[in-house]
LUMMARNU-967462 format. One line per field, with one value per atom (N, C-alpha, C): residue in one letter; atom name; residue number from 0; x, y negated, z. Coordinates in steps of 0.001 Angstrom, whole numbers. Atoms other than C-alpha are relative to their C-alpha. Layout:
<gukols>
rest (A|...)
atom (CA|...)
nr (NUM|...)
u (X|...)
v (Y|...)
w (Z|...)
</gukols>
This chain:
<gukols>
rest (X|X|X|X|X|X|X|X|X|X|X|X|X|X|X|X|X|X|X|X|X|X|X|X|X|X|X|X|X|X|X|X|X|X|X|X|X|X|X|X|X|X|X|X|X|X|X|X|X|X|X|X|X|X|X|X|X|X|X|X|X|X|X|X|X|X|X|X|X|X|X|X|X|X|X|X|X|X|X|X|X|X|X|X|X|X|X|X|X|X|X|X|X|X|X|X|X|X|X|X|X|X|X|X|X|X|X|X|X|X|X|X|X|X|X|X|X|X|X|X|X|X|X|X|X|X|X|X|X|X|X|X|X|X|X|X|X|X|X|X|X|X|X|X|X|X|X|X|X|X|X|X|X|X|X|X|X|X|X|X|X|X|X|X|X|X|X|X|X|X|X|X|X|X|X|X|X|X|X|X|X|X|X|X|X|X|X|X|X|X|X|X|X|X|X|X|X|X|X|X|X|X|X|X|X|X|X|X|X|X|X|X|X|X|X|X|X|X|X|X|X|X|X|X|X|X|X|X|X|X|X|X|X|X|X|X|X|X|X|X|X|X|X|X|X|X|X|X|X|X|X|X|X|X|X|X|X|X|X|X|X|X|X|X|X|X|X|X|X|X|X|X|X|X|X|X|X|X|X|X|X|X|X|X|X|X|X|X|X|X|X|X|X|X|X|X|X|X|X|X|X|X|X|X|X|X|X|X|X|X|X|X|X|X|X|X|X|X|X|X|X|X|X|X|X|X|X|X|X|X|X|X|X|X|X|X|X|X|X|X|X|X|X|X|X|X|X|X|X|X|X|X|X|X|X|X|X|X|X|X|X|X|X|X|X|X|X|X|X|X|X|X|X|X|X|X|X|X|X|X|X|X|X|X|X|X|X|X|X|X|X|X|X|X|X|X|X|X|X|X|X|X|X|X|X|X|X|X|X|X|X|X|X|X|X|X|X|X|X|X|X|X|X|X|X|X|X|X|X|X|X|X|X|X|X|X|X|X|X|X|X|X|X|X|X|X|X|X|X|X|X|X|X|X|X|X|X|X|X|X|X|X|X|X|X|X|X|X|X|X|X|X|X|X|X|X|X|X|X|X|X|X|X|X|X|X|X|X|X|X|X|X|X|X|X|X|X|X|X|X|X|X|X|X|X|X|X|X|X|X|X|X|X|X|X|X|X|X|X|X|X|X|X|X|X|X|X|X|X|X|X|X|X|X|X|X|X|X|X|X|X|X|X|X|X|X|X|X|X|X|X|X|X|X|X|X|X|X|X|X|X|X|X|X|X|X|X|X|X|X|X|X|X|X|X|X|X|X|X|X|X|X|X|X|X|X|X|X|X|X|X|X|X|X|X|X|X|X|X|X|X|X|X|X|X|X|X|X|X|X|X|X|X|X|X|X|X|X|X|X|X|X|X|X|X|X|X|X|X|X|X|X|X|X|X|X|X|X|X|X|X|X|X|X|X|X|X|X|X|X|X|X|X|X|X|X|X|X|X|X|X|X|X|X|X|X|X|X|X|X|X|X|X|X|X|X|X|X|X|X|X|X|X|X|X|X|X|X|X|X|X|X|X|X|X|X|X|X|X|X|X|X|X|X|X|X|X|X|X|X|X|X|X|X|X|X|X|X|X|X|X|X|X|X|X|X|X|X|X|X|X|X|X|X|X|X|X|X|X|X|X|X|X|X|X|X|X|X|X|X|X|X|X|X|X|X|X|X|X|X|X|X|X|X|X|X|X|X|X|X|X|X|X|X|X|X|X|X|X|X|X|X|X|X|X|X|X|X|X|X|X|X|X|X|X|X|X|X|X|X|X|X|X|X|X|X|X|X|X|X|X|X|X|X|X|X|X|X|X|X|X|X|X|X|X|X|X|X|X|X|X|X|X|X)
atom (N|CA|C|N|CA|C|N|CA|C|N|CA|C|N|CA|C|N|CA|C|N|CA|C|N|CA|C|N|CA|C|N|CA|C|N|CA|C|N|CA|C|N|CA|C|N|CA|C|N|CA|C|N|CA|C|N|CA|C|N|CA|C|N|CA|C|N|CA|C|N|CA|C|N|CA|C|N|CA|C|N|CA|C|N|CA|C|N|CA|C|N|CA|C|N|CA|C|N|CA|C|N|CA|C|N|CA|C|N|CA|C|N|CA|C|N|CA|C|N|CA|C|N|CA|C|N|CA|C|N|CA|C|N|CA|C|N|CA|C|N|CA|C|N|CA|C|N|CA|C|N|CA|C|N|CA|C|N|CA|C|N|CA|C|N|CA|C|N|CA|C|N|CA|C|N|CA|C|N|CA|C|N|CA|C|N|CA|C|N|CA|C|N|CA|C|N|CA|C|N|CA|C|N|CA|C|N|CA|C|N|CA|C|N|CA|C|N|CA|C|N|CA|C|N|CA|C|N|CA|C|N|CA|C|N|CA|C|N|CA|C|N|CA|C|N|CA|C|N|CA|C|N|CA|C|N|CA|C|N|CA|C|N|CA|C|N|CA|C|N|CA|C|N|CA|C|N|CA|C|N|CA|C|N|CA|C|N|CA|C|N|CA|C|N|CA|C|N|CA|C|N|CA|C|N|CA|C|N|CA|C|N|CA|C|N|CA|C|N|CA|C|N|CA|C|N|CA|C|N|CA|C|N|CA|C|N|CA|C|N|CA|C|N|CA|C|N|CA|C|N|CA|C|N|CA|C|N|CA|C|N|CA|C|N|CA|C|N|CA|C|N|CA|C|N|CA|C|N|CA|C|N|CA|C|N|CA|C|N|CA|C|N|CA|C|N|CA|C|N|CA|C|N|CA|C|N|CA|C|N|CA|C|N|CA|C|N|CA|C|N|CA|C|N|CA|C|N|CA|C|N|CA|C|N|CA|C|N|CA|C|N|CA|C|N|CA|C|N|CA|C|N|CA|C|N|CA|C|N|CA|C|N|CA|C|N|CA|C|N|CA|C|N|CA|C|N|CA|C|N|CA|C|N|CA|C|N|CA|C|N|CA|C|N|CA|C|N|CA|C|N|CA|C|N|CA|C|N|CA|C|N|CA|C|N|CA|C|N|CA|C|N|CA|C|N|CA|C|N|CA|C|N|CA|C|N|CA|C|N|CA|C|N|CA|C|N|CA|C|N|CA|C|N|CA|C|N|CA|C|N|CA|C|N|CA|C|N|CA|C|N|CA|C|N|CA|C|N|CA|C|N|CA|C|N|CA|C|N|CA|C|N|CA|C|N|CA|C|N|CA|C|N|CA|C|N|CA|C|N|CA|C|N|CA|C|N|CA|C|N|CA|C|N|CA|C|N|CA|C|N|CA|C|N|CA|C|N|CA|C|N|CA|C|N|CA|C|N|CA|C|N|CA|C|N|CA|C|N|CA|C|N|CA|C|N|CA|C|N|CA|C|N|CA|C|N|CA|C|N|CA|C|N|CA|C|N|CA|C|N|CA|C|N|CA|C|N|CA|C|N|CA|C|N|CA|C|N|CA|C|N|CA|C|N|CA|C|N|CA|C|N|CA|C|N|CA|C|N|CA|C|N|CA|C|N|CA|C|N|CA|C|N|CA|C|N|CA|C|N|CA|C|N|CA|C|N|CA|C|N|CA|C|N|CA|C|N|CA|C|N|CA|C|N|CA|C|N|CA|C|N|CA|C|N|CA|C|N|CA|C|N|CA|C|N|CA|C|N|CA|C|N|CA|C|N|CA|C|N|CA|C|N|CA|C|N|CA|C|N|CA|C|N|CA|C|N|CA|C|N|CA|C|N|CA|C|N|CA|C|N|CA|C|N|CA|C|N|CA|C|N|CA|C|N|CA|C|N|CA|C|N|CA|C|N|CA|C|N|CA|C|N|CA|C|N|CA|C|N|CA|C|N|CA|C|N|CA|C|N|CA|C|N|CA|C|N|CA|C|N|CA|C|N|CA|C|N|CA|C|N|CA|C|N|CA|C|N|CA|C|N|CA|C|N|CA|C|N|CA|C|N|CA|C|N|CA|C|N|CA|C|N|CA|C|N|CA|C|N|CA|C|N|CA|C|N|CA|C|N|CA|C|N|CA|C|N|CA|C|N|CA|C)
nr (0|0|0|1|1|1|2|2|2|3|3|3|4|4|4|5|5|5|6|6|6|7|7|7|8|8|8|9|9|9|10|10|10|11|11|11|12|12|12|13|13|13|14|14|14|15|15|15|16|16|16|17|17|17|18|18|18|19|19|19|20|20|20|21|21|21|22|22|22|23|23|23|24|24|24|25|25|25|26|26|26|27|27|27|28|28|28|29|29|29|30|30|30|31|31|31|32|32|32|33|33|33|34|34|34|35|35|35|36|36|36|37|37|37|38|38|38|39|39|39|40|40|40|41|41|41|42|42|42|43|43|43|44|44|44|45|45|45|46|46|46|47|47|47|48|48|48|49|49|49|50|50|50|51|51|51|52|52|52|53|53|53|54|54|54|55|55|55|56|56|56|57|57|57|58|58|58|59|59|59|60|60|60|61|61|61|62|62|62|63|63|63|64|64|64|65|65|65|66|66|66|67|67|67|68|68|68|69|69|69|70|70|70|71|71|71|72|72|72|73|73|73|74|74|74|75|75|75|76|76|76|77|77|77|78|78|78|79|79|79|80|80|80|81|81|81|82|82|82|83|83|83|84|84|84|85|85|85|86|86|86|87|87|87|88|88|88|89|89|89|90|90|90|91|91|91|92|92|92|93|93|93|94|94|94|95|95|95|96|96|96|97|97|97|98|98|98|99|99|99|100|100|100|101|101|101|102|102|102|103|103|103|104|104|104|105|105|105|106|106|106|107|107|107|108|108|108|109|109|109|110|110|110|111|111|111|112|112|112|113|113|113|114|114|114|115|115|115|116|116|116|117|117|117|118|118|118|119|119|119|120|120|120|121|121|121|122|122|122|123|123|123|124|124|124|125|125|125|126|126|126|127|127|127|128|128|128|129|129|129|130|130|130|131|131|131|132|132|132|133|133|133|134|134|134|135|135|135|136|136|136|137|137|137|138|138|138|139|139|139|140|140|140|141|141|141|142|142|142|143|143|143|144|144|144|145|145|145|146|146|146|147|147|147|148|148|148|149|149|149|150|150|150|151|151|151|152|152|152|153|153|153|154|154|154|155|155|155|156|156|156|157|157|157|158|158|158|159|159|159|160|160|160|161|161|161|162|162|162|163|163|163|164|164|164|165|165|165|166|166|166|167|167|167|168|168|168|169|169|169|170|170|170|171|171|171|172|172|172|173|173|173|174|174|174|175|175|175|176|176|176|177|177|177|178|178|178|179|179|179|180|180|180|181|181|181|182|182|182|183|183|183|184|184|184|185|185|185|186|186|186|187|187|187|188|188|188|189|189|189|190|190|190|191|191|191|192|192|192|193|193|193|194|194|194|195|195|195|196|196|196|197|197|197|198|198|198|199|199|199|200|200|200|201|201|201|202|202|202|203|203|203|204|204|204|205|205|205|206|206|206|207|207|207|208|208|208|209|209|209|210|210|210|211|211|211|212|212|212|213|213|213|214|214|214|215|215|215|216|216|216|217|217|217|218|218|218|219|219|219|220|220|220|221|221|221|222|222|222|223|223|223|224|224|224|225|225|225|226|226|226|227|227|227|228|228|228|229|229|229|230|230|230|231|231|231|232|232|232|233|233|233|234|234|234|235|235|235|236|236|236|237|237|237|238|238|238|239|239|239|240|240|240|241|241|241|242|242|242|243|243|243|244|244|244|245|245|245|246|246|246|247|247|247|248|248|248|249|249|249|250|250|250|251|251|251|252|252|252|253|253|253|254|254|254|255|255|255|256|256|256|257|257|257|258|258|258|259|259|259|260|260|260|261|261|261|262|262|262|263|263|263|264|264|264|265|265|265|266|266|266|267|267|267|268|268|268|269|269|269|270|270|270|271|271|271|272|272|272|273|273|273|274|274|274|275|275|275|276|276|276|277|277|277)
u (971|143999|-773|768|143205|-868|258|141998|-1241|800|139639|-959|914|138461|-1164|734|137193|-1146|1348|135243|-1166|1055|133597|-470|327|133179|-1469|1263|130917|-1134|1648|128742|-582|1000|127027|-909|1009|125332|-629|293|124869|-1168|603|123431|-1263|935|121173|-992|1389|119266|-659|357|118672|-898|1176|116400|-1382|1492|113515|-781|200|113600|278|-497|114969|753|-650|115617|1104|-1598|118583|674|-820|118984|445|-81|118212|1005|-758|120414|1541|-1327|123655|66|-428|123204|256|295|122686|1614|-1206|125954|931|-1355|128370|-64|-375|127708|-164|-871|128143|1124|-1072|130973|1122|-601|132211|477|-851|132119|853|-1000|134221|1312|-921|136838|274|192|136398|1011|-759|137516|1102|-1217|139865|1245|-658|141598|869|-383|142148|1347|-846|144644|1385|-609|146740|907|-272|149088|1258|-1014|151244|1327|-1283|154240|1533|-980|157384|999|-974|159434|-894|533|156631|-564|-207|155819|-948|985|153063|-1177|838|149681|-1000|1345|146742|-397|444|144966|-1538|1821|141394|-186|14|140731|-2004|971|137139|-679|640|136644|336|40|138502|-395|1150|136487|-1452|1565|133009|840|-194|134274|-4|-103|135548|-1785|1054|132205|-1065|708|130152|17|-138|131254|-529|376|130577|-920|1210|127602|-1236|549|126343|119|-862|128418|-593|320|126972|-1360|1328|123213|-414|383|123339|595|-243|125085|-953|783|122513|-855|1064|119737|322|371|120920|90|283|120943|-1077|1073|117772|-260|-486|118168|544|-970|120854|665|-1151|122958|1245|-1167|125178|1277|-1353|128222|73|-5|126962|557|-14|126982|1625|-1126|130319|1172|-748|132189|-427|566|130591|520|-985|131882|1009|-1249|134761|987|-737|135307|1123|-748|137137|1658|-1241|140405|469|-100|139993|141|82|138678|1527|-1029|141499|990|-1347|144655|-318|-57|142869|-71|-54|141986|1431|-1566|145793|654|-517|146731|-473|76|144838|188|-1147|146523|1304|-1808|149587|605|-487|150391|727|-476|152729|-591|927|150968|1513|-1351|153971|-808|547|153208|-440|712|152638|-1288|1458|149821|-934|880|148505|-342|268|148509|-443|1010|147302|-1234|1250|144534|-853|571|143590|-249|288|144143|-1499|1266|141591|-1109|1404|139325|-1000|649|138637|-210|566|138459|-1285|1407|135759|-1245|1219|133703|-382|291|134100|-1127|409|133030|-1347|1304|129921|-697|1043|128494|552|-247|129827|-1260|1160|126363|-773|543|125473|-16|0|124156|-249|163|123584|-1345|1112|120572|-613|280|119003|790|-673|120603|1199|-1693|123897|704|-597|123997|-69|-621|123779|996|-1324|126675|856|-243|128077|1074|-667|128062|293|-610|128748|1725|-990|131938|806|-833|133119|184|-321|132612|1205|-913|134487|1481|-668|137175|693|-174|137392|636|-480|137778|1315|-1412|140504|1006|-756|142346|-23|39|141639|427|-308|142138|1733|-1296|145728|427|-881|146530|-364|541|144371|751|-535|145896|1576|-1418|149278|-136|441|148072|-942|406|145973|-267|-170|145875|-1214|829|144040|-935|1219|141711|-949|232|140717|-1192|983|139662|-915|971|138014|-1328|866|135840|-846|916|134877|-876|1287|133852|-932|1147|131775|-1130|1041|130151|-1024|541|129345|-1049|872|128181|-1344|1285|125803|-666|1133|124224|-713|381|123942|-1363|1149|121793|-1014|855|120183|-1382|1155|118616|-1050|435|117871|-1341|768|116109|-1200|914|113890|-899|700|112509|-460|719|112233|-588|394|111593|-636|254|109517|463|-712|111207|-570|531|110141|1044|-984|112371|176|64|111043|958|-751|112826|1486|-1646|116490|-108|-441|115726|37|237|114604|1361|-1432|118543|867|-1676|120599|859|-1269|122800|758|-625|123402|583|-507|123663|1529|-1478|126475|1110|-1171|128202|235|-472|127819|710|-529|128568|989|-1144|130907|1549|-870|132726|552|-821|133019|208|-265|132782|1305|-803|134512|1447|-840|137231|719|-567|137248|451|-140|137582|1141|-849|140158|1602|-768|142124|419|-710|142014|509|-1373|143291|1332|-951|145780|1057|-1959|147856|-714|-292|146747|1158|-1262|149248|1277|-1148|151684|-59|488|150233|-289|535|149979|-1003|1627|146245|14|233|146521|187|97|147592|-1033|1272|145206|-1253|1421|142266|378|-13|143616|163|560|144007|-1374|1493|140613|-833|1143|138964|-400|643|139250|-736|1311|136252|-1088|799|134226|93|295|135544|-589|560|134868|-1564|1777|131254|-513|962|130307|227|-479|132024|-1112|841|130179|-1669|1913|126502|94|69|127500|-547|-194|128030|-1345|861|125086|-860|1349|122520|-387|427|123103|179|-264|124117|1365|-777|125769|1016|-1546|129633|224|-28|129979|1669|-1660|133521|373|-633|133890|236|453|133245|1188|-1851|136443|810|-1411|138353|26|48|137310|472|-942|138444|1465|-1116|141591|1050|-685|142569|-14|-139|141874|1091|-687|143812|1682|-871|146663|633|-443|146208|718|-434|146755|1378|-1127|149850|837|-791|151005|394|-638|150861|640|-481|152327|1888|-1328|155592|676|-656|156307|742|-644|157225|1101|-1446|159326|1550|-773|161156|1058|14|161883|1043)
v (-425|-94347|-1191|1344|-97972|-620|-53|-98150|449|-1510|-95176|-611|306|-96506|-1234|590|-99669|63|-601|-98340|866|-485|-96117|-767|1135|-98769|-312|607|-100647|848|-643|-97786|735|-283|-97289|-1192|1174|-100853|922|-722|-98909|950|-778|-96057|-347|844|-98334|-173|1030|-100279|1309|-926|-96848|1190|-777|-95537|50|590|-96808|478|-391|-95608|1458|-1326|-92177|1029|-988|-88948|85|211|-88625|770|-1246|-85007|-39|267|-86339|-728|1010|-89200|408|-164|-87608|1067|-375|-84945|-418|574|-87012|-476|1101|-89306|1165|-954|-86424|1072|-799|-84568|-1108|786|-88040|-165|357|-88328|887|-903|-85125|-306|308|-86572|-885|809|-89254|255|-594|-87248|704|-1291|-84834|-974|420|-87689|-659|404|-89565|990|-835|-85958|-73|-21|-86456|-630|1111|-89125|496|-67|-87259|1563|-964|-84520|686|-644|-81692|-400|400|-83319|1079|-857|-81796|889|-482|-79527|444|253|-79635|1086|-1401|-76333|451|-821|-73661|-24|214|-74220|1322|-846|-71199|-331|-343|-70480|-320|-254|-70371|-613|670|-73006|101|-185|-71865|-59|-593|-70669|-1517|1170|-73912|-1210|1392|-76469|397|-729|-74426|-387|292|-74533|-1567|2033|-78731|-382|586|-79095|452|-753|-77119|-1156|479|-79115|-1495|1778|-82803|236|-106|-81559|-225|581|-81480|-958|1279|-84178|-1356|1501|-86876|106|-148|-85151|-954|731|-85898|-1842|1649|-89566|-555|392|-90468|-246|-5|-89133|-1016|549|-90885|-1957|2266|-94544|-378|771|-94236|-641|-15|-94251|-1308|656|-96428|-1002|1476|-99868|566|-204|-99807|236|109|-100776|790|-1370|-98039|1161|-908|-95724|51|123|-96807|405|-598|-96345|1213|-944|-93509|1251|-1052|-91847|-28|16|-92705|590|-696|-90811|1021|-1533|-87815|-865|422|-90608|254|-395|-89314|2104|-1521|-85708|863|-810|-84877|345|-426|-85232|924|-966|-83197|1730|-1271|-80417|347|-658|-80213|-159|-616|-79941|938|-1528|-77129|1183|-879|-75637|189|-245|-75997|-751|404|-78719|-1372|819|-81677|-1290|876|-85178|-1238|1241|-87986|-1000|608|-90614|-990|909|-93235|337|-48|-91628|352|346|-90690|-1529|1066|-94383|-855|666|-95336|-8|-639|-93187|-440|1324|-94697|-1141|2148|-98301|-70|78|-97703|885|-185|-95869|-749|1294|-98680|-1010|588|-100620|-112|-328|-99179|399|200|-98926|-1534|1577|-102628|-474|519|-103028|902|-159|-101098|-474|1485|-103843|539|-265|-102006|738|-608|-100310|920|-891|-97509|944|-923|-95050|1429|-1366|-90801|-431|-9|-91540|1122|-1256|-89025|-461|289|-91292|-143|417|-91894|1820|-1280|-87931|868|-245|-87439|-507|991|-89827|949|-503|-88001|1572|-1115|-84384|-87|458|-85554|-316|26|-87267|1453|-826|-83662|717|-1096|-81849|-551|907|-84551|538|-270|-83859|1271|-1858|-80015|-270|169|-81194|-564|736|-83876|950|-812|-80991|1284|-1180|-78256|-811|594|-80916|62|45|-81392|888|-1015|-77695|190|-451|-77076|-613|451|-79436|-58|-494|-78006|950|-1420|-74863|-134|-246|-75905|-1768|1911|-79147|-1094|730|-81834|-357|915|-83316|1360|-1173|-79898|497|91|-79518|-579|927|-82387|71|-172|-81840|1132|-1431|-78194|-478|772|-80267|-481|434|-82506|613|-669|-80302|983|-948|-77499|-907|874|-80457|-899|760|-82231|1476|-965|-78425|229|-276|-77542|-1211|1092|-81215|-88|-107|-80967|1127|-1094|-77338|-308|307|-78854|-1003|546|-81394|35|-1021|-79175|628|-1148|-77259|-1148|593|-80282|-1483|1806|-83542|-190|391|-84949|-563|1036|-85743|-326|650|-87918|-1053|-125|-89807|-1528|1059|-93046|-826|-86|-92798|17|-94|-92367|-1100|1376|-95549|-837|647|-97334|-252|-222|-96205|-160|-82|-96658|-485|964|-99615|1220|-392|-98032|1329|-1054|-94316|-371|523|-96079|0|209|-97467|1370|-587|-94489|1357|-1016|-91943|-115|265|-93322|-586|802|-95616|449|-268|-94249|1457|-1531|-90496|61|4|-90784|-448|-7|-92830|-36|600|-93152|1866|-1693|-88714|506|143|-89182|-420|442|-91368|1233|-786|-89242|1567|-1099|-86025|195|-99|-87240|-887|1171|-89703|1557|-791|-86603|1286|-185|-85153|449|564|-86785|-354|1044|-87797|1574|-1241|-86090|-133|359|-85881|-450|1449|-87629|-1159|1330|-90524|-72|436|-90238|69|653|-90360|-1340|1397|-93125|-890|984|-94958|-155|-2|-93967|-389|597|-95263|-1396|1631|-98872|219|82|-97555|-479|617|-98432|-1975|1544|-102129|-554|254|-102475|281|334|-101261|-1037|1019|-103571|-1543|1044|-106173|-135|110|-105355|-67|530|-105420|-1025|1507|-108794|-594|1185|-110111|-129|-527|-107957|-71|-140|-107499|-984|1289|-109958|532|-858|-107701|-604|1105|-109773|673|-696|-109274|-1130|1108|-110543|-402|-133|-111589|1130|-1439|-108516|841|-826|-106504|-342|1141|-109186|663|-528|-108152|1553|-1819|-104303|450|-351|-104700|-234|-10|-106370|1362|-1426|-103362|1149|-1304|-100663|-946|103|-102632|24|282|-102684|1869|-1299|-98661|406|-275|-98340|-201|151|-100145|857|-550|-98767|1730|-1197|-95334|464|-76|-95832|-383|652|-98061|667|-682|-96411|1463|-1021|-93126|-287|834|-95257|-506|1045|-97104|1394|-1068|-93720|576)
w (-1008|162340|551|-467|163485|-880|977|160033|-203|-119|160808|1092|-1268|164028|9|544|162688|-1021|1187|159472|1101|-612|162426|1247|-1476|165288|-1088|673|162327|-312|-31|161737|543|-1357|165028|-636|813|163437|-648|1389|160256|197|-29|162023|783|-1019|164523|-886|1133|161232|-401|325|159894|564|-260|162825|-210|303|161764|-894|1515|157949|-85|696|157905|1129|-1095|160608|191|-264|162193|-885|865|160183|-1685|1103|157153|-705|-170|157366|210|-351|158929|-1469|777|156171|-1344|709|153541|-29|-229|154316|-38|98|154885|-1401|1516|151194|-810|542|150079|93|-537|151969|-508|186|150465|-1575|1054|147188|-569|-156|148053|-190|-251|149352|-1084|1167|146366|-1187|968|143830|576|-951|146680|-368|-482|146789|-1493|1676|142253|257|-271|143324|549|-825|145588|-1149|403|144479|844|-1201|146363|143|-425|147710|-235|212|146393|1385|-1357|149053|1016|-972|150886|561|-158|153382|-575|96|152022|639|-491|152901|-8|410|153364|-849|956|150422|472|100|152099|1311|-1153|154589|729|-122|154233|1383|-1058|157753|1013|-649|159546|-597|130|157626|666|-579|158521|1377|-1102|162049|472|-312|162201|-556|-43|160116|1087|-1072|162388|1699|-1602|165610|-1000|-15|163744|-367|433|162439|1325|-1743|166500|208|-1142|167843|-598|460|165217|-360|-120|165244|1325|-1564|169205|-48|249|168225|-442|471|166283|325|-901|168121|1270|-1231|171408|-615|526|169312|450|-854|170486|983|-1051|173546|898|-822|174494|-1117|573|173427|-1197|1055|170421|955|-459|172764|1335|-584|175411|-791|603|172860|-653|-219|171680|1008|-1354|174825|293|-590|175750|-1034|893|172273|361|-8|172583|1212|-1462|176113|-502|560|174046|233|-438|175194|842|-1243|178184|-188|339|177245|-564|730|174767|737|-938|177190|1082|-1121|179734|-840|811|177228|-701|767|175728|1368|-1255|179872|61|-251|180117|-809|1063|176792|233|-222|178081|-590|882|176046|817|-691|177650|-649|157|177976|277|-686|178430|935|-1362|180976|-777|24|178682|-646|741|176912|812|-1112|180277|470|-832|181365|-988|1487|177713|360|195|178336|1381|-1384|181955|-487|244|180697|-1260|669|177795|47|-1026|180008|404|-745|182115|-929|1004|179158|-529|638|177780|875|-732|180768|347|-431|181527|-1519|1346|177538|79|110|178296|852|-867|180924|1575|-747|183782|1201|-745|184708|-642|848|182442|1147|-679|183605|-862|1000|182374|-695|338|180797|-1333|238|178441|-1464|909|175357|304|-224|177054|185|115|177951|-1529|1246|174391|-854|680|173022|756|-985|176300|-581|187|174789|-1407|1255|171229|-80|-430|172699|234|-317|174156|-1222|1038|170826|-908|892|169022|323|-667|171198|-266|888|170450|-1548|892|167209|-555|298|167376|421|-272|168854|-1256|904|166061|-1453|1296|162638|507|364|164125|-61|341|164210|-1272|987|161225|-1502|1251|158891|-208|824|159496|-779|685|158073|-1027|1477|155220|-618|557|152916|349|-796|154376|-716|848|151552|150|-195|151215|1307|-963|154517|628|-298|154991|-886|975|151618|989|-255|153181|1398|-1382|156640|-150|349|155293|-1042|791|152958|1031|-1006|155874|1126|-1098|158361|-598|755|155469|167|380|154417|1355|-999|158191|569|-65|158718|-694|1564|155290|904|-789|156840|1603|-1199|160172|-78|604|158315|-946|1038|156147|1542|-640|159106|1522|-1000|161727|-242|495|159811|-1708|1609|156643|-952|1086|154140|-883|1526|151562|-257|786|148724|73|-375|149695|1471|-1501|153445|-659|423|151240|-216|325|149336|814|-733|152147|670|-894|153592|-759|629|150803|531|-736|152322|1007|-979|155371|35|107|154082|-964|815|151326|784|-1006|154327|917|-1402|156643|-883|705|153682|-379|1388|151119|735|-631|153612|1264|-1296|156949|-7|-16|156229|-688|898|152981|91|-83|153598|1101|-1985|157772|-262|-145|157339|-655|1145|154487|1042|-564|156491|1370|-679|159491|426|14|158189|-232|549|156386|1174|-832|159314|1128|-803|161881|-116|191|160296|705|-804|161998|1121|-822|164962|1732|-1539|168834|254|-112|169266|1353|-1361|173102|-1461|961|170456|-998|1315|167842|1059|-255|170211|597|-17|172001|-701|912|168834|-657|654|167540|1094|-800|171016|-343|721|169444|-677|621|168047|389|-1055|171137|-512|248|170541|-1085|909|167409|-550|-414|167870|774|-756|170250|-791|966|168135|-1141|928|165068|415|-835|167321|31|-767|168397|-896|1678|164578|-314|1546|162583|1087|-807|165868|826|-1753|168694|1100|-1093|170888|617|-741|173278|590|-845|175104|904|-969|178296|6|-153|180051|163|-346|181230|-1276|1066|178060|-1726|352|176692|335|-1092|178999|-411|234|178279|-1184|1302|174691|622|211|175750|1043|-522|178007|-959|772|175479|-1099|911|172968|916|-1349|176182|-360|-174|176591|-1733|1097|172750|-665|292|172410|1200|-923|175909|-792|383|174571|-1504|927|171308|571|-567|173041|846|-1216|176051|-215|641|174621|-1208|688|172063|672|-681|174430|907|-825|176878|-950)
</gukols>
């Protein structure tokens, strides 16, 4: 998952160089039915684990659904790059650390204390790491509601992929969330063939690499994983965006914004340990 969080920290960059050359719709759909055929030959590799329980037959309806919600959540990401700072935009995704534990309290679902105090510590993290003065702005309230859908989601892949095989479902996500962009892209943006080449790099990286294998990766460890923990490990996505602006843009990190990584990397171990230790 930390694995996961990094391949997607770097492509907020990825998706930044790419406003210039090619619509957001075009672009997100483009990358996720690459991303599908990643997963597609990734999935050749893998084979059904002996013993292992019975899976649904037709995961049809909960991939359309997971794709359906990232198909929004990374339209409005995209779109608010405009907007707003890589390492705004970063933090600001990455709120669903916060979101998720309150949405599995109001399921009824028990939160332990350290993944509550994970989820505080790399809160404040990640507001310090966005300069400590953001405000709603019309690009930050889109990262904003992107963040909550995400969220919805990290909660539906972990029931979903007890109940049907994970490559599987991930293929049917990214296929449903590219066609859904693809159409959005036909009816609100020009496409021409010149605007792809102009994107290969960054569609490579945002398709092949962070869909493909950042989507790969996190069906298969959600698994195993209590979704309070898997978003708070996937918020080191925030750091690692602002990280990768610094390198590839110049997008500067103050002390504070130091300090805001080293607290989320704080909440991350806190809520992995503390429930160990207990």
């Amino acid at each position: 998952m930390l694995t996961a969080a990094l391949v997607w920290g770097c492509s907020f960059v990825a998706q930044r160089l790419s406003l210039g050359t090619i619509g957001p719709f075009l672009f997100t759909g483009t990358r996720f039915l690459l991303g599908a055929v990643v997963i597609s030959i990734i999935s050749l590799w893998f084979k059904p684990t002996a013993g292992a329980p019975p899976r649904a037959a037709h995961p049809w309806r909960a991939g359309s659904l997971l794709g359906a919600l990232v198909a929004v959540s990374i339209c409005a990401q995209q779109i608010g790059l405009r907007y707003t700072k890589v390492a705004n935009a970063g933090f600001i995704s990455s709120m669903y650390v916060v979101i998720v534990p309150l949405l599995s309290l109001l399921l009824g679902q028990r939160v332990r204390l350290g993944t509550a105090l994970g989820a505080a510590l790399a809160a404040v993290g990640l507001y310090y790491l966005s300069g400590e003065h953001w405000s709603l702005s019309y690009g930050d309230a889109l990262e904003l509601f992107g963040a909550a859908l995400i969220s919805v989601q990290l909660l539906l892949i972990g029931k979903f992929t007890q109940q049907h095989d994970p490559l599987r479902l991930a293929v049917i996500q990214c296929i449903v969330c590219g066609v859904l962009c693809l159409l959005a892209a036909v009816v609100l943006e020009t496409i021409r063939l010149k605007d792809i080449e102009h994107s290969l790099f960054t569609l490579f990286y945002c398709g092949a690499i962070s869909v493909g294998v950042g989507y790969t990766i996190q069906v298969l460890a959600q698994r195993d994983a209590v979704p309070a923990h898997a978003a708070i490990i996937f918020s080191m996505e925030g750091v690692f965006a602002a990280l990768a602006a610094w390198i590839v843009i110049g997008e500067t990190l103050s002390w504070h914004a130091i300090g805001g990584c080293g607290l989320v990397v704080a909440g991350c171990m806190l809520s992995q340990l503390m429930p160990a230790r207990a």
